[in-house]
N, C-alpha and C positions, 0 to 999 in steps of 0.2 A: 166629723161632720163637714159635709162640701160649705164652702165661703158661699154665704149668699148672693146670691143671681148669676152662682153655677150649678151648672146642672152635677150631679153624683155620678163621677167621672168611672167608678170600676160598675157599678148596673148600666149608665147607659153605653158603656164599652160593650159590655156584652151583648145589650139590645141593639146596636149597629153595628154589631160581628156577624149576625147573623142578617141584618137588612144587604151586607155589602156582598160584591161579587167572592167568592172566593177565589180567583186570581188576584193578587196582589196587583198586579200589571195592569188592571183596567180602574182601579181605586179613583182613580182624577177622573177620566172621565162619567164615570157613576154620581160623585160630587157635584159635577157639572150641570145633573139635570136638571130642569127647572121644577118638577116635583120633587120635592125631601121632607120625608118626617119631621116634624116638631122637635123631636128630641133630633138629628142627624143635622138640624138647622142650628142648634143649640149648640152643640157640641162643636161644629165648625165658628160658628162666631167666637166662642171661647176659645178657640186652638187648643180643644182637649180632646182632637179624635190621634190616642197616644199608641199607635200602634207602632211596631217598630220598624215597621218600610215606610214610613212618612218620607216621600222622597223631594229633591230639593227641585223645583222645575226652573228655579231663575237660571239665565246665562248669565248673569251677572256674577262671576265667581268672585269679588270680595265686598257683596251685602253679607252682611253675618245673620243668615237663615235663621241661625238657632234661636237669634232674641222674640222671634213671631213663636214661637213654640211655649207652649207650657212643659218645664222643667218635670213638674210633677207625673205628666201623663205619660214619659218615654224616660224610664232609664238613662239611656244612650246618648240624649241632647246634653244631660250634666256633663254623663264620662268623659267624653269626648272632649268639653270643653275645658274642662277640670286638667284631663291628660295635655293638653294642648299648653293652658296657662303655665302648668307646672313641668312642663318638656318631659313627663316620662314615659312619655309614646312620641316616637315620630309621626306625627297627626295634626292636620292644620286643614284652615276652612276659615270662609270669609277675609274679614280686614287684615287679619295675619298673613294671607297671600301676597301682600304686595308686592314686598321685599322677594317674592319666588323668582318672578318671569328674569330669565335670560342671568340666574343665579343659581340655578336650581341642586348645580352640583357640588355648591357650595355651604349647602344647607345637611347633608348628609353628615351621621355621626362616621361614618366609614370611610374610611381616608386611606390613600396611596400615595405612593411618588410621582404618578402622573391625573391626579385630579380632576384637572382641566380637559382632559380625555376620555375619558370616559366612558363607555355606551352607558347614555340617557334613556329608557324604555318607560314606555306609560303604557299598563292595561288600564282598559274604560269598563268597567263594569267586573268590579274585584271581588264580586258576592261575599265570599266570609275571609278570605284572602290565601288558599290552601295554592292554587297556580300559582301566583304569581312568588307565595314563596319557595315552593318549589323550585323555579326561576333561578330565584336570588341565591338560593343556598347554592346549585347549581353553577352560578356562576356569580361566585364575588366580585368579579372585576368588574361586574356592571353594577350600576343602578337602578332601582326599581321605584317608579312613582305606581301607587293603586290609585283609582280613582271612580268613586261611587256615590251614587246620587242619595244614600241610604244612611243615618246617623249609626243605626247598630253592624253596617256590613264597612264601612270604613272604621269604627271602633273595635270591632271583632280582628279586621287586619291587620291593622296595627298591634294589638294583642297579639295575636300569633305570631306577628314578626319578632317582637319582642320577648317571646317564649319559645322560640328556635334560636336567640341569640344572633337575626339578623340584622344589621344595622346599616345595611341596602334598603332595605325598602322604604317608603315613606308612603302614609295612605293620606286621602283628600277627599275632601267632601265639595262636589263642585259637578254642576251641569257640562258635559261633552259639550253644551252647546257653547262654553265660554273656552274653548279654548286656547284660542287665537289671544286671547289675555291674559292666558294662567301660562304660557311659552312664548317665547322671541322666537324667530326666525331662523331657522335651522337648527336648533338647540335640541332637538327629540331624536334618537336615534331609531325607533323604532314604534310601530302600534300596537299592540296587543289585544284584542279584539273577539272573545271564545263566546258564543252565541247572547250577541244582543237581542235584545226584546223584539223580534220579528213584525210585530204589532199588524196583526195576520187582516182586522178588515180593512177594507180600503177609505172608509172615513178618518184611519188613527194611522195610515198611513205617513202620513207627513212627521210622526213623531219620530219616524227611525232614526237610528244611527247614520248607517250611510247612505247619505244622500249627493249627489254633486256639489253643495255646500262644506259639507265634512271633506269630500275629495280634495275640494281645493285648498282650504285650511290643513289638511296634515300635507297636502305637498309644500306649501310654505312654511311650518315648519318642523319637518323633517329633514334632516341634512345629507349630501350628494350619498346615496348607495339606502338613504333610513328606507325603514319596510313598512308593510300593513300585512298584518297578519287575521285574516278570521275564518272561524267557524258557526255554523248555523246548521241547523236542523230544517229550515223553511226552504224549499227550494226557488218559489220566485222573488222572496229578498235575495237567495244568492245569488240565482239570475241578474237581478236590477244591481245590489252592490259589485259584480263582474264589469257590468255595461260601465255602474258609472266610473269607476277606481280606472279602466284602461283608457276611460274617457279621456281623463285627467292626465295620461302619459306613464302612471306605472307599469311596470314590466314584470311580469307572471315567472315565480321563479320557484327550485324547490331547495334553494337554501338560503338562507338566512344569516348575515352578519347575528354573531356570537350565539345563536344557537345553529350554526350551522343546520343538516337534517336531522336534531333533536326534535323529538314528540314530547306535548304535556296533556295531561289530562283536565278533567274537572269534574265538578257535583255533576252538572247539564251534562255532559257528554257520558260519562258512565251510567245514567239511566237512561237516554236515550238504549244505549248499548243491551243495558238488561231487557227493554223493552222491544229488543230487535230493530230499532230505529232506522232509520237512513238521517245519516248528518253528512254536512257538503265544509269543505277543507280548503283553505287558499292563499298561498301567500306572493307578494308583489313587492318591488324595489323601487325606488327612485333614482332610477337610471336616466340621464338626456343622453339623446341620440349623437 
C-alpha cells in the first residue's frame, strides 16, 4: 500500500505514460506547462514520476540530484549510488565529483607507465554506453570519461564497461552545461559528441549542446591539438554548430589525435541508416595559428 499522502506510484505511472509526450526529449518541457492533471501534479510534488530518462538539468555538477528523487520510483537512482558508495562500477555524480576536476587521470582503475599522459576523452551523451566502449576497448592507451544526463544510461555504461573488462572508462552523471567545473583547463584531450538532442523547435532551441557558450568552454579546456567530434542527423543544428565551433578558431580536420581516420557507430546512427536517413559528420582541432 502507497504511504499516505502519496499518490500509488505504478497506476498513476501508467496514467501519466500515457498523458506524456512519447519522445522522452520533450518530458521537461510538457512538465512545464502551466495546465497538469491532478494526478501529473501529484506525482511531481512527490518526485515519483519514476521513469528511467529522469534527466539531471542542474549545471551544477556536484549537487547530488539523486537525494530529490524517490529511490523507489527508478531502479537506477539506488544502482547507481549503491555502485558508486561501493566502487564496483567506475560511476560517480554529484558531491563525489569534487576530488575529479584537474585529477581525472588519476582516478582510473587502468594504469600505465605514462599516466600523466594520457588522451583524456569525454563523450557527452553516452545513451547505454556501446561507442564509447567501443572506443575504449579500441584504444587502451586512452581514457574514456561517459557522460549522461540519465540515471539508467550512465548506470547501464558503466555496466557494460565493466562486463567487457574495461577499466578506461569511467561514466558520470552530470549536465554538459557544468562543465567547465567537472575539468581544469586543458585537461580534456578530446570531445566526443554522436547526435545530441537537435531540439528541432526554435522555442527549445537554446537547450542545445552546441552553442557559442559550449564553443568556448571546450576550447578552454581542451588541450593544444584536443578535437570536437560530432554527428547529427538535423541539418540546421549542423549548419549553426559548423558556424559556431569555427567561430571559436577550431580547425576542420579529417583526422583525429588517437583515432586517427577510425569510424564508430551507434544506436542513433544505425537507424538513421535503416531508415535511409541523411546524417551530417564533423570533426575539428584546436589548432592556434
Amino acid at each position: 500500500m502507497a504511504a499516505q499522502g502519496h499518490c500509488n506510484v505504478t497506476e498513476d505511472r501508467i496514467r501519466l505514460i500515457a498523458k506524456l509526450p512519447k519522445s522522452a526529449t520533450l518530458w521537461y518541457s510538457h512538465l512545464n506547462k502551466p495546465k497538469k492533471s491532478k494526478a501529473l501534479q501529484r506525482a511531481i510534488s512527490h518526485n515519483q514520476l519514476g521513469f528511467c530518462f529522469m534527466p539531471v538539468r542542474s549545471t551544477d555538477v556536484f549537487v547530488d540530484v539523486a537525494a530529490k528523487f524517490n529511490k523507489n520510483s527508478n531502479a537506477y537512482v539506488g544502482k547507481l549510488i549503491d555502485a558508486q558508495q561501493k566502487s564496483t562500477l567506475q560511476v560517480a555524480t554529484g558531491a563525489a565529483l569534487r576530488g575529479f576536476p584537474g585529477q581525472w587521470r588519476s582516478k582510473f582503475k587502468s594504469r600505465n607507465d605514462d599516466q600523466a599522459n594520457r588522451p583524456l576523452i569525454v563523450e557527452i551523451g553516452c545513451h547505454t554506453g556501446q561507442t564509447v566502449c567501443d572506443m575504449a576497448e579500441a584504444h587502451p592507451e586512452a581514457l574514456f570519461v561517459a557522460v549522461d544526463i540519465t540515471f539508467k544510461r550512465v548506470y547501464q555504461t558503466a555496466e557494460r564497461a565493466e562486463q567487457r573488462n574495461l577499466d578506461n572508462v569511467y561514466a558520470v552523471l552530470a549536465n554538459a552545461g557544468g562543465l567547465s567545473d567537472l575539468f581544469k583547463p586543458g585537461e580534456v584531450s578530446g570531445f566526443v559528441t554522436f547526435f545530441p538532442d537537435p531540439w528541432k523547435k526554435k522555442k527549445h532551441a537554446h537547450y542545445r549542446l552546441y552553442a557559442p557558450e559550449f564553443c568556448a568552454t571546450a576550447w578552454d579546456i581542451l588541450s593544444p591539438g584536443g578535437f570536437l567530434w560530432l554527428k547529427t542527423d538535423h541539418l540546421p543544428y549542423f549548419t549553426d554548430a559548423c558556424s559556431f565551433v569555427e567561430t571559436q578558431g577550431f580547425k576542420q580536420t579529417d583526422l583525429l589525435p588517437v583515432f586517427k581516420s577510425e569510424d564508430y557507430s551507434s544506436l542513433f546512427l544505425r537507424r538513421f541508416d535503416l531508415k535511409g536517413m541523411p546524417w551530417y559528420n564533423r570533426k575539428w582541432q584546436k589548432i592556434h595559428a
